[in-house]
C-alpha positions, 0 to 999 in steps of 0.5 A: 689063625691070627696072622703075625701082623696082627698080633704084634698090633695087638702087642704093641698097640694099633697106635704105636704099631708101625710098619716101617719100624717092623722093617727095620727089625729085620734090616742089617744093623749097621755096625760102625766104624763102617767098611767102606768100599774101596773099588766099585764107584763110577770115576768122574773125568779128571778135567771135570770139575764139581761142587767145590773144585768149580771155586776159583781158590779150590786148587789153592794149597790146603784152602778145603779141607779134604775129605773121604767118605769112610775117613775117621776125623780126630778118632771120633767122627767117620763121614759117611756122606757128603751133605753139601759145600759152600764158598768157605765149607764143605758140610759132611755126615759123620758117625759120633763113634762115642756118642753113637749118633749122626752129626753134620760137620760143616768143615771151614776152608782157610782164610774165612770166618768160620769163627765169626759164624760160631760166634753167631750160633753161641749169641743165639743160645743166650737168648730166651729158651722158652720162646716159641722160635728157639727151636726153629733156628739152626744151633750148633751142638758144638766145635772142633779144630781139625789139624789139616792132614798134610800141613798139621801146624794149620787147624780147620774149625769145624762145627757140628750140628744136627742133620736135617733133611732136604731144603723146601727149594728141594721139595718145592722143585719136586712138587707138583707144578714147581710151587707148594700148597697153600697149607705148606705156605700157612705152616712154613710162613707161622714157623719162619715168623716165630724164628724171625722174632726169637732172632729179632727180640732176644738174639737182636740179630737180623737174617739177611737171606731168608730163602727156600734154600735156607729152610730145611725140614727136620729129618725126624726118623733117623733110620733114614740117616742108616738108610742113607749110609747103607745106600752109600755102601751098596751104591758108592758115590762118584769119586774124582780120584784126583781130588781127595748159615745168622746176621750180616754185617749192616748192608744197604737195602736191595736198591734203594741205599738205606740201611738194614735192618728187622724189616728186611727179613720180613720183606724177603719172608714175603718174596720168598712166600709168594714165589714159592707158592705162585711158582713164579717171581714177584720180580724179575731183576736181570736182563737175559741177552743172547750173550749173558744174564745180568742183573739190572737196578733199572729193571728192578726198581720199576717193577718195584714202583709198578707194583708198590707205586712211586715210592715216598718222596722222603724215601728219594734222598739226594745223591742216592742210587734212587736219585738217579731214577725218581725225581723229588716227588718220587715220580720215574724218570729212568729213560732205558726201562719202562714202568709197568702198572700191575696189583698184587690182585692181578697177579695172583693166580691160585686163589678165590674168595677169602683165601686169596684176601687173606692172603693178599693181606698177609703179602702186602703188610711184608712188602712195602717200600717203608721199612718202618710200614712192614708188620713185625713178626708179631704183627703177621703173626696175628694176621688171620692168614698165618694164624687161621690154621695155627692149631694145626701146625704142632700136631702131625697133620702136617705129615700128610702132605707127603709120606717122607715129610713133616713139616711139623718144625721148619729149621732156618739154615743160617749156615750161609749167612755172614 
């Protein structure tokens, strides 16, 4: 007798048949507005402050906008989970009601420039769509004001994107050994470039902080959004019971005092790739104490010149920060840090053979002392290390580097960046 299963593969074509889907047939639908428990979670102790309430400007009158899971924002939107928070936000999940969808709203406390960053994503959509990085950036699908419950002269911005799923700072803590595999780094490093260089051609706009908390990965299936609410149903998050990302301004250069600008995003591609593969730092810049941990100019830019070399003598200019640690010839001359000699090659630990000249290359064309001597976007891209596995990074082969998680498109978070 022909078994159920098989049946429906036959009907629905072994190529479309997914098992998962099957589940999901028989799953209870959920039925927005949901009902929210009103009892059941476990209370956090009063004088235990999490997330936002750890901000020093928490307690200042209306600064948050406050939030309840099951609240129905502007007779629209219902949250239904807690994404994340920021110095300046909170980002929820909410139910479009009308447009019957999910959507993350990032809700802007008081007195940050919440306008500022929207401006930034409408900048964004005017540069070209058909380049092959517009769809590897963050956009906002668009804006609302929420007046504030208990002071409702006073509007919170608020903006609304598409849900993604966990950062690859997340999946790179889970993985085996705390560092990705080669094949996520090629496929992450491809991606992030083509982002990189829509941001840098047609949006003119730098990153500023490019990092793994930064990337989020696509959610692609959005049952798992419905099983995400049908886990905050059956199983309530903690309540306090008593408490209810895009380029930044022209900054100066991590410790050498020139300006930003394009470059810098391909120096912290480069970092961020190769401590996320290592599984370790290309530089340690803080000194930990018995007392404290802080951060040290000194320390870093020794590792700096023992990895790159003494940095160019025009590089050096007079009453400068570098001024203070290399002599005119670019020569160190710091007496309370030590310099230490070391290679890309001697540090590298993972690879043999072409692989790891392939990627040694790819590294130290992104990290160089000169900002004008880093390769552009294009100019890795065509390196044979992001290019070599290219072709495989459009297709869902990528999937199978773990069961709850395509890498098919990385997403560049700019919800943090000012």
């Amino acid at each position: 007798m022909t078994s159920i299963l098989e049946w429906l593969k036959r009907l629905f074509d072994k190529k479309l048949f997914n098992l998962e889907w099957l589940r999901s047939l028989f799953r209870r639908s959920l039925k927005f507005p949901v009902s929210f428990p009103k009892a059941g979670w476990d209370v956090i102790p009063a004088d235990e402050k999490v997330e936002e309430e750890q901000m020093p400007t928490f307690y200042d009158e209306n600064f948050y906008f406050p939030v309840t899971i099951g609240d129905i924002l502007l007779s629209r939107y219902q949250a239904v989970g807690k994404l994340g928070w920021g110095t300046t936000s909170t980002v929820w999940l909410v139910r479009d009601l009308e447009m019957n969808d999910y959507k993350a709203l990032k809700a802007f406390a008081l007195d940050v420039f919440g306008a500022e960053e929207s401006a930034f994503y409408d900048q964004m959509k005017r540069g070209n769509q058909q380049h092959p990085g517009s769809n590897r950036v963050r956009t906002k699908i668009g804006e609302v004001k929420i007046p504030q419950k208990d002071w409702k002269y006073y509007e919170h911005l608020a903006l609304l994107q598409m849900p993604l799923g966990e950062s690859l700072q997340d999946l790179q803590k889970r993985s085996a050994g705390e560092r990705l595999d080669k094949l996520s780094i090629q496929s992450t490093v491809y991606q992030m470039l083509l982002a990189l260089d829509y941001l840098h051609t047609e949006c003119h706009m730098i990153h500023g902080d490019i990092k793994g908390d930064n990337i989020f990965q696509e959610i692609g299936d959005e049952t798992r959004l419905d099983r995400y609410v049908q886990a905050e149903l059956e199983n309530p998050s903690p309540r306090n019971i008593q408490s209810l990302e895009i380029s930044a301004p022209p900054r100066k250069e991590t410790s050498h005092a020139t300006e930003w600008n394009y470059p810098v995003d391909v120096w912290n591609l480069g970092v961020w790739a190769w401590c996320a593969f290592e599984g370790s730092p290309l530089f340690i810049c803080t000194e930990t104490s018995e007392a404290k941990r802080s951060y040290s100019i000194s320390l870093h830019l020794a590792q700096f010149t023992g990895l790159l070399g003494p940095p160019p003598p025009d590089f050096i200019e007079p009453d400068t920060i570098g001024a203070e640690y290399f002599d005119e010839d670019g020569n160190w001359v710091a007496k309370d840090c030590e310099v230490k000699m070391t290679s890309f090659e001697e540090l590298e630990k993972h690879l043999e053979g072409e692989d790891k000249e392939m990627f040694l290359d790819l590294i130290k064309g992104m990290i160089t002392w000169r900002p004008e001597d880093r390769k552009t976007p294009k100019g890795v891209d065509k390196t044979s290390m992001a290019s070599r596995y290219g072709h495989l990074l459009l297709t869902s082969q990528l999937n199978r580097l773990s069961p709850d998680i395509s890498l098919d498109r990385i997403a560049n978070s700019l919800s943090c960046l000012y």
